[in-house]
C-alpha positions in Angstrom: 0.0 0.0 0.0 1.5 3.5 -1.1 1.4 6.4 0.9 -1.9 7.9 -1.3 -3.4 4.6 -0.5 -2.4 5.2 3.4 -3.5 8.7 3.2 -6.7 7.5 1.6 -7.6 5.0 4.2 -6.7 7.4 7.1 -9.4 10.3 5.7 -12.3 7.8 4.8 -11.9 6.5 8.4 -11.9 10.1 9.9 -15.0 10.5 8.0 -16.7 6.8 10.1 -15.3 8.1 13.0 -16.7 12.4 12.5 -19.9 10.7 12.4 -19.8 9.2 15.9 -18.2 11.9 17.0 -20.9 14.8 15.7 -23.9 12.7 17.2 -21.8 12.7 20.6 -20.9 16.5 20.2 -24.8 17.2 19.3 -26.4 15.4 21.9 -23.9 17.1 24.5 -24.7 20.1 23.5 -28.7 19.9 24.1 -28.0 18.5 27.0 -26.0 21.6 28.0 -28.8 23.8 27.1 -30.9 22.2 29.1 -28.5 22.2 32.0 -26.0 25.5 30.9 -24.4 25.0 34.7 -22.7 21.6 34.4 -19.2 21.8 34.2 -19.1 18.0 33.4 -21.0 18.4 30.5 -19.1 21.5 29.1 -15.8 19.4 29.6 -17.4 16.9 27.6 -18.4 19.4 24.6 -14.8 20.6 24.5 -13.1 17.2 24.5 -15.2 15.7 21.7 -14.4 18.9 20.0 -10.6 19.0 20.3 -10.9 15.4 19.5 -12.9 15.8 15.9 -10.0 18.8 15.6 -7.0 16.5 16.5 -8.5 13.8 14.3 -9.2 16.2 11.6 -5.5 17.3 11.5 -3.6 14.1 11.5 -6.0 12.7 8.4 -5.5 15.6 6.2 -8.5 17.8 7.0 -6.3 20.9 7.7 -9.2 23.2 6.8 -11.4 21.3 9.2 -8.9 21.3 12.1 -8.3 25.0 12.0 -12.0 26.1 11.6 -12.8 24.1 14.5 -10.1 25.5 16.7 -12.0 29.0 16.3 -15.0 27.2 17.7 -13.0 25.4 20.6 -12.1 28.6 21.6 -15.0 29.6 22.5 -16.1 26.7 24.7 -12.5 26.4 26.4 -13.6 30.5 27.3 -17.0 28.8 28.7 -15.1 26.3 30.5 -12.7 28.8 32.2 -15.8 31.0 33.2 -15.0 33.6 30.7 -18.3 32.7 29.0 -21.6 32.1 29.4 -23.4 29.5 27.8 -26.6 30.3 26.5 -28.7 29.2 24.0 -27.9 31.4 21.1 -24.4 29.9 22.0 -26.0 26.0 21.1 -27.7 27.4 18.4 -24.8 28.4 16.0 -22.6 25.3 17.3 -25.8 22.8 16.6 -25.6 24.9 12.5 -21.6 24.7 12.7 -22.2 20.8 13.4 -24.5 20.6 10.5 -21.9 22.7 8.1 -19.4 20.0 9.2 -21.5 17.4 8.0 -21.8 18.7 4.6 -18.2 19.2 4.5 -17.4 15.7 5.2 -20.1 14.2 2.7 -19.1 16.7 -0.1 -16.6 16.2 -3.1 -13.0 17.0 -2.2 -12.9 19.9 -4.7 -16.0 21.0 -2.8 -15.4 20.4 0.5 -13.6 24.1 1.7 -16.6 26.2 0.2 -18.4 24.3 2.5 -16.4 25.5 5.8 -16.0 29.1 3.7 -19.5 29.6 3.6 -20.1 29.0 7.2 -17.7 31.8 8.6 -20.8 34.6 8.6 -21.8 31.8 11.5 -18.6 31.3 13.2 -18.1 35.0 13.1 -21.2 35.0 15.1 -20.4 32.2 17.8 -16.7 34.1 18.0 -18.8 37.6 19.0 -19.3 35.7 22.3 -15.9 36.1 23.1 -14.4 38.7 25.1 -12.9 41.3 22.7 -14.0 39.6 20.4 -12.4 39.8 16.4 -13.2 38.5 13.2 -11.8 35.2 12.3 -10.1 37.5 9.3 -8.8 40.0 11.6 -7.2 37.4 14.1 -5.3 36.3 11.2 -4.0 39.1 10.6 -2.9 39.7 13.9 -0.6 36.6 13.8 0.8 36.1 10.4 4.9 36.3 10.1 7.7 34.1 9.1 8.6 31.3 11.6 11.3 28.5 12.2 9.6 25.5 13.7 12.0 22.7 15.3 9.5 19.1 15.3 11.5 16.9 17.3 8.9 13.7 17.7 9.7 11.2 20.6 11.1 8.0 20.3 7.7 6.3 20.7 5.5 8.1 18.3 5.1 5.4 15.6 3.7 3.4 18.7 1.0 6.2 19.2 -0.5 5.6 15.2 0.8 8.4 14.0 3.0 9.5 11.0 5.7 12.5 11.2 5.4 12.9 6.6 1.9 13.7 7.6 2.3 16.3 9.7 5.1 17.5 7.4 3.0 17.7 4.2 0.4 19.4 6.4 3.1 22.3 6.9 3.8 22.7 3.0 -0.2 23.3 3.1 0.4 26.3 5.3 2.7 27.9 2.8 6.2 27.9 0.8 9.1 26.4 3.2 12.0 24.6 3.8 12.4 21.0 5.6 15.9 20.1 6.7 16.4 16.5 8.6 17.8 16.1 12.0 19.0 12.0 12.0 21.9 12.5 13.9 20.4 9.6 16.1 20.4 7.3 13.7 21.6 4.4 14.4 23.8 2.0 12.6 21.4 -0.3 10.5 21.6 -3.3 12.8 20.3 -1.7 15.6 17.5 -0.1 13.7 14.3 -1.1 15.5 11.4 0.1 13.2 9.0 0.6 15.9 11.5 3.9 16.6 11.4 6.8 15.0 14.8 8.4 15.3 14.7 11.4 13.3 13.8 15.3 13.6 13.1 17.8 11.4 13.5 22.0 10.8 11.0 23.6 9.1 12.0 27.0 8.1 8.5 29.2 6.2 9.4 32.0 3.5 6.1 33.1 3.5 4.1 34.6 6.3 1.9 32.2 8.4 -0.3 31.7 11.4 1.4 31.2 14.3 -1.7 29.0 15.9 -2.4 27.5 12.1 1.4 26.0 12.4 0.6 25.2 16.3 -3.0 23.3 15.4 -0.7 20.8 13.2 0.6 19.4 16.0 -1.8 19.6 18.7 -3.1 16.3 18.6 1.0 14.9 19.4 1.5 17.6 21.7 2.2 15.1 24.7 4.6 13.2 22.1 6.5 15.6 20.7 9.5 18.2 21.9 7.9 21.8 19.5 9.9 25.1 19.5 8.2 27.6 17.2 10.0 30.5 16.6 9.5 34.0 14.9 12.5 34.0 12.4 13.3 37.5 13.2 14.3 36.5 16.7 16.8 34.3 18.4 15.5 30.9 19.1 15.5 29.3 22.6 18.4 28.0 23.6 18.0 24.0 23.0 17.4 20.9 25.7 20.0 18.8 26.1 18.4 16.1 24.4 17.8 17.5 20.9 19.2 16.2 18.3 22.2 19.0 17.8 23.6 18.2 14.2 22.0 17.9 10.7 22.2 15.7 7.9 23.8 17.2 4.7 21.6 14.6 2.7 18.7 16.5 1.2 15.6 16.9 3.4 13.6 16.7 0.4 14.1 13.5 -0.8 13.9 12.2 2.6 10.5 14.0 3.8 9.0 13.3 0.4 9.3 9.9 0.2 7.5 7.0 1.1 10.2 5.3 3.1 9.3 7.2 5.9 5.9 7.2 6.0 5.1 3.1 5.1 7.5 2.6 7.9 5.9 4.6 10.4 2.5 3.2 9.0 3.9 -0.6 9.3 5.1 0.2 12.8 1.9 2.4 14.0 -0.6 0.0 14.7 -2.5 1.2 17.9 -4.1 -1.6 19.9 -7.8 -1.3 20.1 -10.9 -3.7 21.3 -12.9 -2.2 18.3 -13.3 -2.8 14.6 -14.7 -1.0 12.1 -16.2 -3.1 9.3 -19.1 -1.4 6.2 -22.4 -2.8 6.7 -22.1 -4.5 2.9 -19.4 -6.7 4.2 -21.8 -7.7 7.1 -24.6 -8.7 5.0 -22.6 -10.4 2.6 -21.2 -12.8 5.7 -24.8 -12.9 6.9 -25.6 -14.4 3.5 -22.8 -17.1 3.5 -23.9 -18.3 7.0 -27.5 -18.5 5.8 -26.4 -20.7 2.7 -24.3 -22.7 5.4 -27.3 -23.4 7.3 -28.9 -24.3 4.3 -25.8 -26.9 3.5 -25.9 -28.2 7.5 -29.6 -29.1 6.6 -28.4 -31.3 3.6 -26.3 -32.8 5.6 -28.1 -33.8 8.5 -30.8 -34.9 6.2 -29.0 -37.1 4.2 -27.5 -38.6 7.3 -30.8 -39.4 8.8 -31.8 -40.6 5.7 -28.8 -43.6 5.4 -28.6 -44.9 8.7 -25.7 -46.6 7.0 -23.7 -44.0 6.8 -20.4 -44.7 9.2 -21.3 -43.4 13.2 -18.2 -41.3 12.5 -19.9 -38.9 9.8 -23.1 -38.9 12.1 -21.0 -37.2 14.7 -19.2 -34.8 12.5 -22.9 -34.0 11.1 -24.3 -33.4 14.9 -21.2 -31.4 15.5 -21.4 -29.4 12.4 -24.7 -28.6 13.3 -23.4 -27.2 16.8 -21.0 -24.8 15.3 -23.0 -23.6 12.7 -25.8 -22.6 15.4 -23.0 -20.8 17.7 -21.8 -19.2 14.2 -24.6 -18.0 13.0 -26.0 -16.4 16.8 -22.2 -14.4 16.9 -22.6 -13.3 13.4 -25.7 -11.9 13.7 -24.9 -10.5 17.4 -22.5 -8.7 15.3 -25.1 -6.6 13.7 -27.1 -5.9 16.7 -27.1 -2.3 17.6 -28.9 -0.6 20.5 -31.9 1.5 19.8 -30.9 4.1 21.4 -28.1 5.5 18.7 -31.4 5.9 16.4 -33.7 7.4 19.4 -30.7 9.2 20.2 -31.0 11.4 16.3 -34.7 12.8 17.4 -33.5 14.8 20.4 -32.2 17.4 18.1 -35.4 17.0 15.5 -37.8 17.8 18.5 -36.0 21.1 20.0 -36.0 22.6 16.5 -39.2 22.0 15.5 -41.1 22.2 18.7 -39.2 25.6 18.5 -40.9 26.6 15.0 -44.3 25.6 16.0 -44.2 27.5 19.0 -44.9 24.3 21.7 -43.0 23.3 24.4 -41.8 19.6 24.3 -40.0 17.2 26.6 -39.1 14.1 24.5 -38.7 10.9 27.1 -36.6 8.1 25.6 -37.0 4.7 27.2 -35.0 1.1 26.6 -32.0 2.9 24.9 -30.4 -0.7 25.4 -32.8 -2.6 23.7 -30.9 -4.4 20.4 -32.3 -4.8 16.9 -30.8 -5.8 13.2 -28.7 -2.7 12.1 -30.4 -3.5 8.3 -33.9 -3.1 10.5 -32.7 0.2 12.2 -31.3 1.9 8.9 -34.7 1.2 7.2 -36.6 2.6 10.9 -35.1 5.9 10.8 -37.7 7.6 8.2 -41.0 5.9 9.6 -39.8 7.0 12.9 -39.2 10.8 11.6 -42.8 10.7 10.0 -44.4 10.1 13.3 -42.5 12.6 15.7 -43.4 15.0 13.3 -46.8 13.8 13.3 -47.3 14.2 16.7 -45.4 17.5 16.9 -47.7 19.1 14.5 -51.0 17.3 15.2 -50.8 15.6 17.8 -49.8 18.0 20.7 -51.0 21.5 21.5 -49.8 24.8 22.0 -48.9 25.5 25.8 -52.0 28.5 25.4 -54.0 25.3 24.1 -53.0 23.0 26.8 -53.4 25.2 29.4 -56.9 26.0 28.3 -57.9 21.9 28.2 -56.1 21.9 31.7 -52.8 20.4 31.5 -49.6 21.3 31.8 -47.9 23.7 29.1 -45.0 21.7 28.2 -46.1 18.6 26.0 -44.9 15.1 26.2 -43.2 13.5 23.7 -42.5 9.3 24.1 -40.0 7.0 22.3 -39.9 3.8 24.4 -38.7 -0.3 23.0 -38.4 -3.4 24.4 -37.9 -6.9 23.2 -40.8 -9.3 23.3 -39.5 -12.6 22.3 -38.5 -12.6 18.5 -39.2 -9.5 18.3 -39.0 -5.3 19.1 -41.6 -3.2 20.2 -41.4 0.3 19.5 -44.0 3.0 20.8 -44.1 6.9 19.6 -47.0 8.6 22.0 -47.8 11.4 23.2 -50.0 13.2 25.4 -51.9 15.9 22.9 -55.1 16.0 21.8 -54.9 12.7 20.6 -57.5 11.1 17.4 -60.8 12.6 16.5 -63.0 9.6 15.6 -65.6 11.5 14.9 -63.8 12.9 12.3 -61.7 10.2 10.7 -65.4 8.7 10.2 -66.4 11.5 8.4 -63.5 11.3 6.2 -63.7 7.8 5.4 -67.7 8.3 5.0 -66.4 10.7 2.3 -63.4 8.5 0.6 -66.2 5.7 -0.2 -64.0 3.6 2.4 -67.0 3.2 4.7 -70.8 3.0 4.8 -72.7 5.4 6.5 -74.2 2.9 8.5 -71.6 1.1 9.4 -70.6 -0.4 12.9 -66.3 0.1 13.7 -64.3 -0.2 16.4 -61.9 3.0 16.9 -59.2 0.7 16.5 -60.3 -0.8 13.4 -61.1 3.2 12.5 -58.0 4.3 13.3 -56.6 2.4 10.5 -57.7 4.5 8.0 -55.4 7.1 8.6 -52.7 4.7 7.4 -54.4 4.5 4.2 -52.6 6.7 1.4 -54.0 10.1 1.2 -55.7 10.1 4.2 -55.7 13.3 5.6 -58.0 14.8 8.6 -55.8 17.9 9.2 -58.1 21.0 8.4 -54.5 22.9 7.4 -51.7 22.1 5.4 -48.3 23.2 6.9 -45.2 22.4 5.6 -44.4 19.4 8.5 -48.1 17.7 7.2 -51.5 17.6 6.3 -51.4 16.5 3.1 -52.4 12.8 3.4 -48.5 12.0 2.6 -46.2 10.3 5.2 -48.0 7.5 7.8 -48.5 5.8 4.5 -45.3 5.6 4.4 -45.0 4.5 7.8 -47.1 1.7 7.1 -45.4 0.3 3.8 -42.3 0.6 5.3 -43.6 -1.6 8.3 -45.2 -3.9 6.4 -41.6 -4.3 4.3 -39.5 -5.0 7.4 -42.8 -7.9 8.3 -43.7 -5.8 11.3 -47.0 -4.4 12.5 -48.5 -1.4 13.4 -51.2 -0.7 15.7 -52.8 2.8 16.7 -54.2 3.7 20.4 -56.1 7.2 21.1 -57.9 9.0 23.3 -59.6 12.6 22.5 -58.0 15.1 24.8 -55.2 12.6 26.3 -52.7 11.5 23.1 -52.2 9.0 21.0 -49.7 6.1 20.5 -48.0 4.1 17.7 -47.6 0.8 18.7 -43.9 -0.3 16.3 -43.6 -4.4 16.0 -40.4 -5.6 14.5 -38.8 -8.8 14.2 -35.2 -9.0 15.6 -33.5 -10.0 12.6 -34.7 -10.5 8.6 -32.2 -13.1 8.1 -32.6 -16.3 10.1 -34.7 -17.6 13.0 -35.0 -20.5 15.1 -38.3 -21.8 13.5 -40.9 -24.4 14.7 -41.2 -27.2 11.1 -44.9 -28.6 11.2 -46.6 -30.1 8.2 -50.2 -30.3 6.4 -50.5 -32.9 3.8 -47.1 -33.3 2.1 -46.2 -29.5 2.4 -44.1 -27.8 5.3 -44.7 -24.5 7.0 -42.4 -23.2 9.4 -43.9 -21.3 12.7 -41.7 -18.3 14.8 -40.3 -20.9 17.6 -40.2 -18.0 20.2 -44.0 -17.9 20.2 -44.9 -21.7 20.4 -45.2 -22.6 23.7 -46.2 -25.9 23.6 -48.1 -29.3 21.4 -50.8 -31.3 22.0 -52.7 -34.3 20.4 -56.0 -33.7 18.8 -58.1 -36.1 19.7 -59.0 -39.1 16.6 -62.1 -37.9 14.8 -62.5 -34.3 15.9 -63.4 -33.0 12.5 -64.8 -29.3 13.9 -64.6 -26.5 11.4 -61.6 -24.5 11.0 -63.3 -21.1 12.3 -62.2 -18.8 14.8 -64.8 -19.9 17.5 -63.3 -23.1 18.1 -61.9 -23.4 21.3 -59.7 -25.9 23.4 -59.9 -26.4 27.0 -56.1 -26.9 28.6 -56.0 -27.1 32.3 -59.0 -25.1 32.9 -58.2 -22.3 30.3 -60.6 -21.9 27.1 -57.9 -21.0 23.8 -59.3 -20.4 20.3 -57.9 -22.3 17.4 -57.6 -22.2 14.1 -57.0 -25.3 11.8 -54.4 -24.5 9.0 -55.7 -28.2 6.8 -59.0 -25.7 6.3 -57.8 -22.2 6.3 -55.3 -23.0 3.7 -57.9 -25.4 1.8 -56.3 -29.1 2.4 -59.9 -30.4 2.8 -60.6 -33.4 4.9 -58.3 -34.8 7.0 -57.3 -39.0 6.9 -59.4 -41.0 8.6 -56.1 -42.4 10.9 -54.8 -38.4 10.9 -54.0 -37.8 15.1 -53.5 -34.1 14.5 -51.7 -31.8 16.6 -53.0 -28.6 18.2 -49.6 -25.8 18.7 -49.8 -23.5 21.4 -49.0 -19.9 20.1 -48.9 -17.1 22.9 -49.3 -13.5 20.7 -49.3 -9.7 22.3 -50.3 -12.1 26.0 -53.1 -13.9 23.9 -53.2 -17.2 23.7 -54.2 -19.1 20.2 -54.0 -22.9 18.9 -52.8 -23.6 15.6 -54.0 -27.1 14.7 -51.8 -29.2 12.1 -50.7 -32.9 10.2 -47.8 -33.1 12.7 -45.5 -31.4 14.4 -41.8 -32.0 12.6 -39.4 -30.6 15.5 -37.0 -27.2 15.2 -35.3 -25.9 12.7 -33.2 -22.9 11.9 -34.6 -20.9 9.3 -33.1 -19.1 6.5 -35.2 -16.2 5.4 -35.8 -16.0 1.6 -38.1 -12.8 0.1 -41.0 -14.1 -1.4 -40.3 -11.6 -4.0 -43.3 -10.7 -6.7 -45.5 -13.6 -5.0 -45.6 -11.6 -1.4 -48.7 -9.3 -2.3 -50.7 -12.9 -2.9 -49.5 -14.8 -0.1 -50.2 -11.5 2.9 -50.2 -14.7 5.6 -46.7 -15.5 4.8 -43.5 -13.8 5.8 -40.5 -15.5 3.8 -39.5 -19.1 2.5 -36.6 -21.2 3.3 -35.2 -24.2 1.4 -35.2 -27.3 3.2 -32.5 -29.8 3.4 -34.4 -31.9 0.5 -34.3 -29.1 -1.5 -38.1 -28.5 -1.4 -39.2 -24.8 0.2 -41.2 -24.5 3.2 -43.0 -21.0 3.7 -42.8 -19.0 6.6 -46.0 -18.4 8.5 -46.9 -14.7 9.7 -48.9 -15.3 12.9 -50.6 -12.3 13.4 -51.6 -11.7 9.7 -53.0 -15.4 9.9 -54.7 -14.4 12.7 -55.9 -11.2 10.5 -57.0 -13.2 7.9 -58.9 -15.9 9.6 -60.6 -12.7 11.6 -62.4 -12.0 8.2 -64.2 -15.2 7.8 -67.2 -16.1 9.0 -67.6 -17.3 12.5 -68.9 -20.7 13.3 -70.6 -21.7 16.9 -68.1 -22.1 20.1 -67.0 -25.6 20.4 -65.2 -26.7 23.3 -63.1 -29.6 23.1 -61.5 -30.5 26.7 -57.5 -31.8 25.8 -55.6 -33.8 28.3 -52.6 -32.0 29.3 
């Protein structure tokens, strides 16, 4: 790898770790505004800053570095009591975060307009200062000629860092001249290349900034010996363990070279319990398990099949099963995240547009720690967005309005998850002025979705507003109101095989009720069969299987019920809902125990065929036909087994008619 290539890497992972970095900078600073007086806080704002401004410098973001030392400046003032914080203060650092973010996505060429067009706002944050200047007229101030002596410390490679990077980011500053110090070189056999040995004089024959020179190194300042000189004056006298003579080699060729540099690279490997890795990679190793599970089916189905088979290769099958379950779990551990880096994103969205409508908000986050599918949380972000701004617009009031309905004048605003099984719960509510059914009726009177004299629950009503186009909102602002966006919610749920539910209550809020599966690529399933065909169930909602009794031929509706220890549970036969027709005569069905949302239901089958770890497959065009159906998997015999959506069964079998209760008491 050449020192382009190196230089390359280092920026594109400056750029990963900026990202982090900005959403820890942003939510420290609305925490501050909320709490201006906490020192702890404040230290924090200015340690993620100097760190995004170190970070910046040593990967080639010069530009970066010094318009963020500007900004530090500010908040180290704050942080010696020099300052007060105050909103205005958040205001133009939240905008100068946003500016950075722009600069980091844009084009190279690009990129410094970006930072250029933002100094009208870092003027602004500078007036905070005491006597305070322009950024232009500080410059001013300190530009002369300067000698700078960069003497690095034996262990700097050891640290990560490079001393041709810091050198090139010198030239940056303006026309100069490099001479190497490597009179502590030693002889090549007792070269170790974990050491750096040399030093360097830098002599500028153009003005500079003083503090621009300075920023270079201020990320190595604890690993460095720096003497930065104007060159009109007589530099310090020198320690005694500088390096006193100097090479008559040419500096150039040295400096410019990539001997230097790959050596320091080869030999500046910081240790770290952390690895960065691109999402693609991940899904493509989530893939190649999935086919593995696929291959360990073949296997263990062929060796079931030939009892003959040597006891040796049924071992290696059983154990190749083990480690392909322990493989897949860590591989897909790997791409759990917590839900609260997403939740995390909203606290920003909800000052500033709480702030535009005029309300007051408190936004309450709950289960931070609960995990879900990175793939699932990428595709989360925009439903979630659609209904915080929802309920920001609709769904809570003014404080004038509140106040008036007798509540407090700061709204409510809830994000809360938790895992249920296989799956996530999410909930958005809030305490507003919740859904009018009244007038979501009217509506869908209107639309032709509903009779006049029709008889609806308010949760089957509430459904409407799902529907695309469905608006109630009397005015049409720029957040919503026109019949766009919980459309969206929905298809987007309905993609990811979740569910939505809606709650309400006029005058006391509303909630979104979010349920997600843990992971779109492989579950631990429950294999039953009806005739010759296989269906796989969600194992983490099967709680149990019992015998049908011989000759129970009931109808497959809703109504049915079984009676287990004492307790009444509906069931549904799959044989009639999915068309099989009559049973054999010497069929001894099974009854599976499914426990859904604390309900209780009984899915009656042929037979029950045992576990089996489940590779989901899309369903692709067919999907829109099959609704009761999540995914397919391919068996170990090579035939496909569908995957059966519990709920939407439930949905679907809700629609038919119903017959008359039928108990039938079961022997546990």
């Amino acid at each position: 790898m050449n020192f382009d290539e190196i230089q390359s890497r280092s920026r594109e992972l400056f750029r990963i770790e900026a990202t982090d970095l900005l959403a820890e900078l942003e939510a420290a600073l609305l925490e501050l505004e909320s709490t201006p007086d906490d020192t702890a806080i404040l230290h924090r704002v200015f340690r993620v800053m100097h760190t995004l401004k170190g970070s910046g410098a040593t990967s080639g973001f010069q530009d970066l570095s010094s318009f963020l030392h500007h900004v530090e400046d500010v908040f180290n003032a704050a942080r010696e009591g020099r300052v007060p914080v105050t909103s205005g203060m958040i205001d133009l650092t939240l905008k100068i975060g946003d500016s950075i973010r722009r600069y980091l996505a844009a084009p190279t060429t690009e990129a410094a307009a970006v930072l250029t067009a933002e100094s009208p706002t870092l003027d602004a944050l500078l007036a905070y200062m005491p006597g305070a200047q322009s950024v232009e007229t500080k410059a001013a101030a300190t530009t002369q000629r300067l000698r700078v002596r960069f003497l690095p410390h034996q262990h700097l490679f050891q640290t990560g860092n490079d001393p041709g990077m810091f050198l090139d980011d010198l030239r940056k500053l303006g026309p100069c001249a490099i001479e190497v110090l490597d009179s502590n070189l030693p002889s090549l056999d007792k070269l170790e290349p974990e050491t750096c040995y040399l030093g360097w004089n830098i002599e500028f024959t153009a003005p500079v900034k003083k503090d621009a020179v300075r920023e270079v190194f201020q990320f190595i300042e604890g690993d460095c010996d720096l003497d930065i000189q104007p060159l009109n004056e007589t530099p310090e006298s020198k320690p005694e363990h500088d390096i006193a003579t100097t090479s008559t080699r040419s500096a150039a060729a040295l400096t410019t070279g990539d001997d230097i540099r790959a050596s320091a690279i080869k030999a500046a490997v910081a240790t770290s319990d952390t690895l960065r890795v691109s999402s693609e990679r991940l899904d493509r190793l989530v893939n190649l398990i999935g086919e593995l599970v696929i291959l360990k089916s073949v296997v263990t189905a062929t060796c079931e099949q030939h009892p003959e088979i040597p006891a040796a290769l049924h071992a290696a099958s059983e154990t190749l099963q083990s480690l392909t379950t322990q493989l897949r779990d860590e591989v897909l551990n790997i791409r759990m995240m917590q839900i609260g880096q997403t939740f995390s994103k909203f606290r920003r969205l909800v000052r500033d547009l709480s702030r535009d409508l005029g309300k007051e908000v408190e936004l309450v986050v709950e289960g931070s720690e609960t995990e879900m599918d990175k793939t699932i949380l990428d595709r989360l972000n925009d439903p979630l967005v659609h209904l915080v701004r929802n309920s920001l617009d609709h769904g809570l009031e003014t404080p004038t309005e509140r106040i008036a309905a007798g509540k407090t004048p700061n709204g409510k605003l809830r994000l809360a998850a938790h895992q249920k099984g296989d799956r996530v719960v999410i909930t958005v509510s809030d305490d507003g002025r919740g859904l009018d059914p009244e007038r979501i009726r009217a509506k869908a009177i209107e639309k032709g979705l509903l009779a006049v004299d029709a008889t609806i629950s308010d949760t089957d009503l509430f459904q409407f507003v799902l529907l695309p186009g469905f608006s109630t909102a009397k005015n049409v602002s720029s957040l919503s109101g026109r019949g766009v966006g919980l459309d969206v919610v929905k298809r987007t749920i309905d993609q990811l095989r979740g569910r939505i539910e809606l709650h309400s209550q006029p005058g006391k809020g509303a909630e979104f009720r979010l349920s997600l599966p843990l992971t779109l690529a492989i579950i631990d399933g429950l294999m039953v069969s009806v005739g010759k065909d296989r269906y796989i169930l969600p194992l983490s909602l099967a709680r149990e299987a019992i015998d049908l009794p011989t000759g129970h031929q009931t109808g497959s509706q809703r109504r049915n019920l079984v009676a287990i220890r004492g307790e009444f549970i509906p069931y549904l036969r799959l044989r009639d809902l999915f068309d099989y027709g009559t049973p054999p005569p010497n069929l001894r069905e099974r009854v599976v125990i499914i426990e859904l949302e604390q309900t209780k239901l009984g899915l009656v089958v042929d037979e029950v065929l045992g576990n089996y770890q489940t590779v989901i497959k899309s369903l692709g065009w067919i999907a829109p036909s099959a609704p009761v159906f999540s995914g397919a998997t391919v068996l170990g015999d090579g035939r496909v087994a569908l995957i059966v959506d519990i709920p939407a069964l439930v949905t679907y079998a809700g629609k038919m008619p119903a017959q008359a209760e039928r108990p039938l008491k079961l022997s546990a």
